[in-house]
C-alpha positions as CSV (number, residue, x, y, z in Angstrom):
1,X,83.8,83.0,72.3
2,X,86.1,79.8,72.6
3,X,87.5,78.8,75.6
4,X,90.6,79.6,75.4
5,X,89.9,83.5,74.9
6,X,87.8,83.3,77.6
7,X,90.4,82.2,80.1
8,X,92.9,84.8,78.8
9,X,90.2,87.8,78.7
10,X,90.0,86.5,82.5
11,X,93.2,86.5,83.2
12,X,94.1,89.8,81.6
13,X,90.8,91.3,83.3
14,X,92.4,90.0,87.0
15,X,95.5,91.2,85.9
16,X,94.4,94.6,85.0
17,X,92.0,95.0,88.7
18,X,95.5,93.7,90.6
19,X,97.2,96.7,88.9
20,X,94.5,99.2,89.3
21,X,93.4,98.2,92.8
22,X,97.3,98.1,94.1
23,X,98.3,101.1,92.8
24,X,94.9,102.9,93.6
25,X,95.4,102.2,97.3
26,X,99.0,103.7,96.9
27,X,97.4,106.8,95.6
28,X,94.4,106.6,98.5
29,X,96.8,105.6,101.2
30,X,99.4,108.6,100.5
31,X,96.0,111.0,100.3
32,X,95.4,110.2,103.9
33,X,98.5,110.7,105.1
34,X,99.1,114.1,103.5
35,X,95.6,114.8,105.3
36,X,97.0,113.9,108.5
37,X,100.0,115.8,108.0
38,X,98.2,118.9,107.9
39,X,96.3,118.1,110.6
40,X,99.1,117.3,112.8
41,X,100.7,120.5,111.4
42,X,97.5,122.6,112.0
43,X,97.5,123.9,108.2
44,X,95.4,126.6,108.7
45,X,93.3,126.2,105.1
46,X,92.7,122.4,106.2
47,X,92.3,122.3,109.7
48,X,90.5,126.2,109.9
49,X,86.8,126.2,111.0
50,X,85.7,127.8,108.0
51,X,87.0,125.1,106.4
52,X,85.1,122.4,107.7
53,X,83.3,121.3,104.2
54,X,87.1,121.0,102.8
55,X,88.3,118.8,105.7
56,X,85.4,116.8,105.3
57,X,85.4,116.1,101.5
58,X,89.0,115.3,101.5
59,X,88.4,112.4,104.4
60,X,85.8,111.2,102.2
61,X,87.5,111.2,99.1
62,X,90.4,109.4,100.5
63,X,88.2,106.8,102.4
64,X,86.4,106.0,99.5
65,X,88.9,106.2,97.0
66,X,90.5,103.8,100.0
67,X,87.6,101.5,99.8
68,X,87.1,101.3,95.9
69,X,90.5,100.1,95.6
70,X,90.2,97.5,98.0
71,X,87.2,96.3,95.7
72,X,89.7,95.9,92.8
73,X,91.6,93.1,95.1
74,X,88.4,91.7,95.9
75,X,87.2,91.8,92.0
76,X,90.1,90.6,90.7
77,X,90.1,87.8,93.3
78,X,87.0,86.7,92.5
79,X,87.3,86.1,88.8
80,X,90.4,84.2,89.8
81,X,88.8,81.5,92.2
82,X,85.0,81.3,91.1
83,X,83.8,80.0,88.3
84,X,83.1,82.9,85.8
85,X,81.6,82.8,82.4
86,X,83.9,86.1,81.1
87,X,82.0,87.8,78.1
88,X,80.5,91.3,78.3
89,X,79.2,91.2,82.2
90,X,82.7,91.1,83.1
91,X,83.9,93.8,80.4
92,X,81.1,96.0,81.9
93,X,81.6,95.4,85.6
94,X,85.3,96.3,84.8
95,X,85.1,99.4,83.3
96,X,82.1,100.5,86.0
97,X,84.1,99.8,88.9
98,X,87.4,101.8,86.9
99,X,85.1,104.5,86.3
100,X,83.7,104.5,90.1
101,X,86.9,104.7,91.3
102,X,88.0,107.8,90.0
103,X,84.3,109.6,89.6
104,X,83.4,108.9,93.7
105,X,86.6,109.7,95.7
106,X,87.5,112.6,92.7
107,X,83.5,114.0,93.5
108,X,84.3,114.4,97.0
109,X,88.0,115.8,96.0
110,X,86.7,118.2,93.5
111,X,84.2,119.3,95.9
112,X,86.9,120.3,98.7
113,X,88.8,122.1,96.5
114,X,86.3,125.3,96.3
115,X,83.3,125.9,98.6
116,X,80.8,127.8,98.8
117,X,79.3,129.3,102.0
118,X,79.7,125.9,104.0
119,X,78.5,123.7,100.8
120,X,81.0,121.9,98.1
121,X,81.5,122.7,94.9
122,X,80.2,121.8,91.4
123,X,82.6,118.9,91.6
124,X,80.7,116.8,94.2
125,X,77.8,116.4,91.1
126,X,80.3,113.4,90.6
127,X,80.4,111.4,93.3
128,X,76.4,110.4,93.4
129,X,77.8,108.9,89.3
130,X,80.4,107.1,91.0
131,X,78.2,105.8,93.7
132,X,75.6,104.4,91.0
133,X,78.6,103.1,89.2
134,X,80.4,100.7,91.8
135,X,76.6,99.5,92.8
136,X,76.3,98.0,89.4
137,X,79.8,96.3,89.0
138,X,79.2,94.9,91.9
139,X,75.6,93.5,91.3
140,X,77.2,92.6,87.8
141,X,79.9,90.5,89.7
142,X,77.3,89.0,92.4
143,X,74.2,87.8,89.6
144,X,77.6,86.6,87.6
145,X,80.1,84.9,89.6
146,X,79.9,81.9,91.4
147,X,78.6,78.6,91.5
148,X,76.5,77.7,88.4
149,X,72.8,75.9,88.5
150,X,72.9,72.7,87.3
């Protein structure tokens, strides 16, 4: 790959993370404070004892969806200021950390939505893939950027 792709697959890679990370807070951020609202408004289905499992599946979805997205910022900051060799490590640490994003907050969302007896549902099979997912994006990104061995 010359260099000059390389640059702009770099660039369009940061680009895309900036997008994804920014907007993906948004979405995490607003979670939260729809949670809170019907905390502070004692929404009966949220805030209910029998719904414990619920409350605590959507705090976890929006922390972590909170937290994935601030890895986007991070990512895309990376590529931008360390020395990066582009190429398929970076195409596959993308597209983990994308796919993390919505599999490990939307796990813990899905899982809220119906339980049963005190456990989550089905949906929560998810967030374990997500987990797995952001753990190799990130030990693609930290074995791939940064200073090079002479």
């Amino acid at each position: 790959m010359s260099e000059g792709r390389t640059e702009r697959t770099n660039a369009d890679t940061i680009r895309l993370h900036l997008r994804f990370g920014w907007w993906s807070l948004l979405f995490f951020l607003s979670l939260g404070l729809v949670l809170e609202t019907m905390h502070g408004l004692k929404v009966g289905w949220y805030i209910d004892v029998a719904n414990s499992t619920r409350r605590l599946m959507w705090t976890l979805a929006h922390a972590h969806g909170t937290l994935t997205s601030l890895v986007h910022l991070v990512f895309a900051f990376a590529l931008h200021t360390l020395p990066a060799t582009g190429g398929r490590w970076m195409r596959s640490a993308s597209a983990c950390l994308i796919a993390s994003t919505i599999l490990l907050p939307g796990g813990f969302f899905l899982g809220g939505i119906v339980i049963y007896a005190g456990d989550p549902g089905l949906g929560i099979l998810l967030s374990p893939v997500g987990g797995a997912l952001i753990m190799i994006a990130v030990f693609l990104a930290a074995r791939n950027l940064g200073p090079t061995k002479s």
